[in-house]
C-alpha atoms as a printed R data frame, in Angstrom:
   type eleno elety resid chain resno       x       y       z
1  ATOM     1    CA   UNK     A     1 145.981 157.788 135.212
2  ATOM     2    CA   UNK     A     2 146.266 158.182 131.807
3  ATOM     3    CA   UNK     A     3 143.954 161.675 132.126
4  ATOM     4    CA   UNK     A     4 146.850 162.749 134.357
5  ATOM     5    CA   UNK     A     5 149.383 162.499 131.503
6  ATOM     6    CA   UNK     A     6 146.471 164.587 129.429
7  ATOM     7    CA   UNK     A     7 145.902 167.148 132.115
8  ATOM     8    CA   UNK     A     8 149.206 167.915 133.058
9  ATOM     9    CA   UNK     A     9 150.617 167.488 129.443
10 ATOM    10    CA   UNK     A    10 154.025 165.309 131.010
11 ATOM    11    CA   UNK     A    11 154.663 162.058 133.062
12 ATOM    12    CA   UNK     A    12 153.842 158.935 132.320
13 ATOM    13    CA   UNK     A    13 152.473 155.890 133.801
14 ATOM    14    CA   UNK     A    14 154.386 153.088 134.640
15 ATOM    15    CA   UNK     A    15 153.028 149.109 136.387
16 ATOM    16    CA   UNK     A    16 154.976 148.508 139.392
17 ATOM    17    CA   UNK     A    17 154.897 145.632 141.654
18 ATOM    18    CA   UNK     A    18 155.316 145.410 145.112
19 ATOM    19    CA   UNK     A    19 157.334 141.359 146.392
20 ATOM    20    CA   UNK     A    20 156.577 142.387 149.708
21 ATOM    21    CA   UNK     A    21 152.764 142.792 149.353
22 ATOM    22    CA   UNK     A    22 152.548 140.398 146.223
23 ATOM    23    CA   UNK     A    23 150.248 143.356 144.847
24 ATOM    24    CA   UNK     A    24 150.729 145.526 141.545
25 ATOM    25    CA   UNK     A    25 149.899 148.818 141.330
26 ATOM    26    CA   UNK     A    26 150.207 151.716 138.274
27 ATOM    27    CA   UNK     A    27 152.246 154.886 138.973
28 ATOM    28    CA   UNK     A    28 151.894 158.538 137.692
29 ATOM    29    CA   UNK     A    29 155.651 159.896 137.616
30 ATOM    30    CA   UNK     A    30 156.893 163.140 136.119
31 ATOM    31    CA   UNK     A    31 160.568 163.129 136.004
32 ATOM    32    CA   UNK     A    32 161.415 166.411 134.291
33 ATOM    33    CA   UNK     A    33 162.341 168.635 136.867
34 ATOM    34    CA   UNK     A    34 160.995 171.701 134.496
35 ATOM    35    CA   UNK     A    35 157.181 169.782 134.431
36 ATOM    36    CA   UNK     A    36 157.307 169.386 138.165
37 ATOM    37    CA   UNK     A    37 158.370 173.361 138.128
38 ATOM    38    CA   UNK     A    38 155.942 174.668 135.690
39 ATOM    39    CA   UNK     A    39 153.300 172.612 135.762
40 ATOM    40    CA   UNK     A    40 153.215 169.975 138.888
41 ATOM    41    CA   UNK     A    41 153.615 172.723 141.945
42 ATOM    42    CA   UNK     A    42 151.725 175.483 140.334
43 ATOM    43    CA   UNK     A    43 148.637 173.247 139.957
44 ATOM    44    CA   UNK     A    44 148.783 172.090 143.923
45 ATOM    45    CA   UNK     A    45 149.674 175.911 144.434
46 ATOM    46    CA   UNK     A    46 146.014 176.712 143.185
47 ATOM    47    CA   UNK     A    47 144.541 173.682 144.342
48 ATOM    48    CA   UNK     A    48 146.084 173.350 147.866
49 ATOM    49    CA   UNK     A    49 146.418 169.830 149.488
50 ATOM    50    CA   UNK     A    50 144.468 169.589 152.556
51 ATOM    51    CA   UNK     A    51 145.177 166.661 155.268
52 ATOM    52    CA   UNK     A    52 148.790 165.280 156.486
53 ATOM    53    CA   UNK     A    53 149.969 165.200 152.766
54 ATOM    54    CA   UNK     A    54 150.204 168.441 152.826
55 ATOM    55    CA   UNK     A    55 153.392 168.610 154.844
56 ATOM    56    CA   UNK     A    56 154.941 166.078 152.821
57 ATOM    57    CA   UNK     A    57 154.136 168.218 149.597
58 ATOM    58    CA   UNK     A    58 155.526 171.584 151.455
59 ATOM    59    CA   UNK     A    59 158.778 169.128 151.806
60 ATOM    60    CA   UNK     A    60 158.350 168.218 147.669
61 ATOM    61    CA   UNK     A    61 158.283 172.360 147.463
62 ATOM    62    CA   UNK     A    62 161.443 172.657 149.628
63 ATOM    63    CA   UNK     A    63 163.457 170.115 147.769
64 ATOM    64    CA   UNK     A    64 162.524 172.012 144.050
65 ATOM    65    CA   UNK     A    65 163.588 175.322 145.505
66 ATOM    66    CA   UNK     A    66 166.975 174.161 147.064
67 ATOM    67    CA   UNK     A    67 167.174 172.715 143.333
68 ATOM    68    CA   UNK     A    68 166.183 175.939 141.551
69 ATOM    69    CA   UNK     A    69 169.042 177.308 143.455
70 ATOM    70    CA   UNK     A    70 171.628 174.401 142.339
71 ATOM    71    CA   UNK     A    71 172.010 173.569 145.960
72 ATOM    72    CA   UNK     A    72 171.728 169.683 144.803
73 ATOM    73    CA   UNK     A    73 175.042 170.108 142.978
74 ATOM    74    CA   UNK     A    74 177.021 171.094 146.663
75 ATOM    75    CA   UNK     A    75 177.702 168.470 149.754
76 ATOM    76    CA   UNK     A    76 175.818 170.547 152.075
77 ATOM    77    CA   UNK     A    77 172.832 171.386 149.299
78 ATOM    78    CA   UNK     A    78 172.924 166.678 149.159
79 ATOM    79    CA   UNK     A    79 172.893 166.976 152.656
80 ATOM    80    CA   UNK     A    80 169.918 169.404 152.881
81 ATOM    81    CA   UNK     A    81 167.981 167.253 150.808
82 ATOM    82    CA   UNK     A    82 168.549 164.234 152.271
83 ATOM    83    CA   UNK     A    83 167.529 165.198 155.285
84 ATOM    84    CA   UNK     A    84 164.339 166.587 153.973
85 ATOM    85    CA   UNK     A    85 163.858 163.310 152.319
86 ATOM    86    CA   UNK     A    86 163.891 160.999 155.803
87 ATOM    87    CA   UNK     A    87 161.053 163.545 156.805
88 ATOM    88    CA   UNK     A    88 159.017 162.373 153.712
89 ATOM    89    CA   UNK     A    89 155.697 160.044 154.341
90 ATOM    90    CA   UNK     A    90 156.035 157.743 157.029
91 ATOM    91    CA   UNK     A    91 159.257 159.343 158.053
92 ATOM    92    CA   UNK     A    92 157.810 162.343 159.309
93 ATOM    93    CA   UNK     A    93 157.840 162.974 163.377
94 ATOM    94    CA   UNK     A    94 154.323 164.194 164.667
95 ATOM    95    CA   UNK     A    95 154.491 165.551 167.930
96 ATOM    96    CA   UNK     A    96 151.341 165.017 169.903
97 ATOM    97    CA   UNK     A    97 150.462 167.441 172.258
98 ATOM    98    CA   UNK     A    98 149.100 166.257 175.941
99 ATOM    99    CA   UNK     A    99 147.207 168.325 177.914
């Protein structure tokens, strides 16, 4: 995790434990919303996600644009985003298809 701080050149790397699981576990997290901008989405913009995390990283995109625009400083921008957000991970609806 540590080459992650390298590569990217921001985050850091943080021990985390989960009570519920008993388990610890180490976390990458960038935090400056100009790293994520210019350095986090422009790497997985040339290096596309492929599988179901995908979707949840189209959300991430969504979220940094609607902040670009300042949205996140207006009710309905908050709003926005928190809806977004309940969508995230295991949040997300997936509509199966019967035939």
């Amino acid at each position: 995790m540590i080459n992650l701080i390298n590569f990217f050149d921001c985050g850091k790397v943080q021990k985390k434990y989960l009570k519920k699981y008993n388990k610890e576990f180490f976390e990458f997290r960038v935090e400056k919303f100009e790293d994520i901008n210019k350095k986090i989405i422009p790497f997985f913009i040339k290096y596309p996600i492929i599988g179901q995390k995908l979707l949840d990283y189209q959300d991430f995109c969504k979220v940094a644009k609607l902040m670009n625009k300042k949205a996140h400083l207006t009710i309905e921008g908050i709003n926005q985003i928190q809806i977004i957000k309940k969508g995230l991970n295991k949040g997300r609806v997936y509509l199966q298809l019967k035939d």
